[in-house]
Structures are given as C-alpha cells and as structure tokens.
N, C-alpha and C positions, 0 to 999 in steps of 0.2 A: 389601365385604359383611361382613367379616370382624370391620373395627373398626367398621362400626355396629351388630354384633348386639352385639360388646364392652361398647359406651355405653352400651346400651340396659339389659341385664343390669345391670350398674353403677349405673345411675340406679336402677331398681328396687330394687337391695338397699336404697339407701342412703336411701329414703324410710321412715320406720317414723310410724305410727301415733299421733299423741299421745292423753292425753289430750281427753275432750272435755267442753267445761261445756254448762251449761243451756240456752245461747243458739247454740250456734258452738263445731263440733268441724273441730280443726284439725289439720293435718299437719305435721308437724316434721322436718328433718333430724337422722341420727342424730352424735351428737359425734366419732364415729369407723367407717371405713369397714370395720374390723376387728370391729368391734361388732355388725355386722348381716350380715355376707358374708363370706365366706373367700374370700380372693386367687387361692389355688393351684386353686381350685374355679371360678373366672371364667376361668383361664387355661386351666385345663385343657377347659373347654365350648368358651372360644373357639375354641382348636384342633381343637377336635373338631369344630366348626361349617365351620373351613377345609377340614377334611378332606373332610367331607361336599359342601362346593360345588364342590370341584376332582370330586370322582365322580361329580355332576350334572352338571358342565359335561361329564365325559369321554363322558360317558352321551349326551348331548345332540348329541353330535361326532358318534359314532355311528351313530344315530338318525337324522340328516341324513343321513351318507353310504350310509346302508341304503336311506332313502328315493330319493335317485337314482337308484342301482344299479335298483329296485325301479320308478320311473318310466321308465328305460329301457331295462329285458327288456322292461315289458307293451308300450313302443311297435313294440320289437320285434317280440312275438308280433302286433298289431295289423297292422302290413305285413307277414308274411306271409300271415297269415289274410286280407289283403287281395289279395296275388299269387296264393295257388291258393285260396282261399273255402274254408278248411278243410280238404281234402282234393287232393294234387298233381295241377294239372291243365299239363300239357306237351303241345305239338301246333304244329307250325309247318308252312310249305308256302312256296316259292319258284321262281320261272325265274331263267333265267340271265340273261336281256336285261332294262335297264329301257328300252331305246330303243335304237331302230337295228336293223341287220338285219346277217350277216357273218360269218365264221368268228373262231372263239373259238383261237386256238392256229395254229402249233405253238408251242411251248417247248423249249429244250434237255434239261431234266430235265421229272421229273413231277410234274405242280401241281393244285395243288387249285383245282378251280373255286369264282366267287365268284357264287353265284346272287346276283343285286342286286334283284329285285323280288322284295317280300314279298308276301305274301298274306296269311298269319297268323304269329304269331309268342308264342303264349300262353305264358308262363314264361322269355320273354326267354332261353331256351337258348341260339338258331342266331343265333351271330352275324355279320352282315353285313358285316362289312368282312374276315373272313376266310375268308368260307362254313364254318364248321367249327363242328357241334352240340356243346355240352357239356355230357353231363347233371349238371344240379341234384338228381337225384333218384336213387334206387337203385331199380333193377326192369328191365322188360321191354319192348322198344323194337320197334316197329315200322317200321321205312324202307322207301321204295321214289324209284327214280328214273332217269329216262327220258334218253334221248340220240337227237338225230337228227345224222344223219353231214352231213359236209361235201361241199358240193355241186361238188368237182371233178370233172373225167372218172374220174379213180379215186380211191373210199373211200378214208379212212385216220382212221378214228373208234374209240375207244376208250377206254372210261372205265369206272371201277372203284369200289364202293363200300368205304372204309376205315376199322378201327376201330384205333386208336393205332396207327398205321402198319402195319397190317396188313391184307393184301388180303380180302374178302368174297366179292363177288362181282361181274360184270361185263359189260358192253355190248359187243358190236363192232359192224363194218365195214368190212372192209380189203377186199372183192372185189366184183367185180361191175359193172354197165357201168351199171343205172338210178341216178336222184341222189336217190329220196326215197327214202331207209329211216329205218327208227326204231326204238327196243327202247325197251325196260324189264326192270328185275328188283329185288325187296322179300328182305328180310331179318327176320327176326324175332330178335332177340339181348337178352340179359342185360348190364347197364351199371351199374359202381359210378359212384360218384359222383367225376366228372373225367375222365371217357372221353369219348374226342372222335372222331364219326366225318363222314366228308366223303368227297364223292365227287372224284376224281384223274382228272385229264386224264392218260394218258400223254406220254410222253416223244416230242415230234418226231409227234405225231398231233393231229387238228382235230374240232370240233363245228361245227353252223353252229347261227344261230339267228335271230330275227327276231319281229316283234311277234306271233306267233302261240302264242310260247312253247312248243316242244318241248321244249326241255331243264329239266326240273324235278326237285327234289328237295323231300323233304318225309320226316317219322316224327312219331311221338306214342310218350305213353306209356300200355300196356295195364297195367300195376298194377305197384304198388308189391312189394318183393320183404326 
C-alpha cells in the first residue's frame, strides 16, 4: 500500500504540462524529477501515508474484536431472556420414586434424598442426580416437603429440610404401632445466589415410597431480593 501511493505520487509530479499548438496539445515529461517535485516531500507523505494504514489497520483489529465481544453478550442476554422471559422465573416439584415401590434408606450417615421424578423443573435449579436446589437467583424461597414413614412394625422415619448443611426443619416417626402416617412441613427463607437446600434422610432411619408418590419435595421463587 505504501509503495503504490509512493508511484502514484511520483508519476504525477513528474508529468508537467506542455505546451500546446493549434492542432494537438500534448503532455511532456519533465527533464528532471527534481524540476517538478521535491524528494523529501514524496518521502515525507509516503511515510505519513504508512503511518496512517498501520492505525487503520490497528483500528480495524479493534473494531472486529469489539464486534465479537458485542455478538456474544447480546447472545448471552438473548438465552437468558430466554430461560426466565425477562423476569426470574424458578419453581420446581419432584417425588422420590420414578418406579418401584420400597423403603428408601437406612444409611450409616445422613444423606440427602434424590427425588428422581420431576414434575417441573423451570430455571433448571433442582438438580436430579443429587436432589439438591441451587439458587440461580437472589431473593425469597418457598419449600415445602412431605415424608411417609416406612412401613415396618415400628416407625423409624425421619427427614429434615436443609440449607448449606444446616438443619430447617423437619418430619418424623419413630412410634407408634399403625404403618400409614405421613407429614409435611414448608419454609419460607432468603437465598443468595449458591445456597443449596435439600431434604436429609437421617442416619440409620427409612422412608417408604411407591408409585403413589408420598415423599415429595418442591420450592419456587416469591421475588427477587
């Protein structure tokens, strides 16, 4: 680019105007290149010309890399605005059984139950392979979740609703001689964003459950905070 604006310049000085007669006016080169254009004047534009393309080129680098950057926030914003339509929507619901009938437990320690059948699951929060909710959002959470005891001669049901290893609140039955009992108990709590709550089988205690789905858990989210 550099040496064809050079030439170009160059050829130009060095064409000068002849006379012209009656018939046919003609163009002449001049006898010397000195005669028509200064040297230091060609060299000094040419470089200046260099300068100038290397800050267009730099400019142009730029420019591109802006426009990436710039094509992938908007796609960004585009799937979120696509995951809650604008405004966070969070809300799941699950049992414990996706098949079969049976007592759930015991365990030596205390484990978190892995409800397997979803119901809903809007903001992909509650994830299924560890039963355990994690809010995407900051605000105010509503849980609730049911437990039916194990169906031996004597209860020994127990499970507890948990927020980063901290106990909430909680279900029993440890007494009594009938086999069908059942609870439930909801929470209403505050959740920054990476709080994980899930409901815990105790340690050396059972659930039963079966296609009728008694054991469930489920929350949403009441507003943003």
């Amino acid at each position: 680019m550099k040496q064809i604006a050079f030439l170009i310049l160059a050829v130009s000085c060095c064409l000068c105007a002849g006379q012209g007669n009656e018939t046919n006016d003609k163009v002449y080169p001049c006898s010397g290149l000195t005669s028509c254009c200064d040297i230091h004047s060609l060299t000094s534009m040419s470089q200046n010309l260099g300068e100038v393309g290397e800050k267009v080129a730099n400019m142009a680098e730029k420019i591109t890399i802006l426009t990436t950057k710039l094509q992938n926030t908007e796609k960004e914003v585009l799937e979120l605005r696509s995951l809650i339509g604008g405004t966070p929507r969070v809300a799941f619901s699950a049992a414990l059984r996706e098949s079969g009938s049976g007592n759930i437990g015991p365990f030596t320690t205390a484990t978190p139950l892995h409800y397997k059948r979803v119901f809903s699951n809007t903001g992909n929060s509650y994830n299924l392979s560890t039963g355990i909710f994690t809010a995407m959002v900051k605000g105010m959470y509503f849980f609730r979740f049911s437990m039916f005891n194990n169906l031996d001669p004597t209860p020994s049901s127990v499970v507890s609703l948990m927020k980063n290893g901290e106990r909430l609140t909680s279900v029993c039955d440890t007494a009594g001689t009938d086999s069908n009992d059942m609870g439930s108990n909801a929470v209403v709590i505050p959740l920054q964003v990476g709080d994980n709550v899930y409901v815990e089988l105790l340690a050396n205690r059972l659930v039963y459950d079966d296609e009728m789905n008694y054991n469930t858990f489920g929350g949403f989210l009441l507003f943003t905070v």
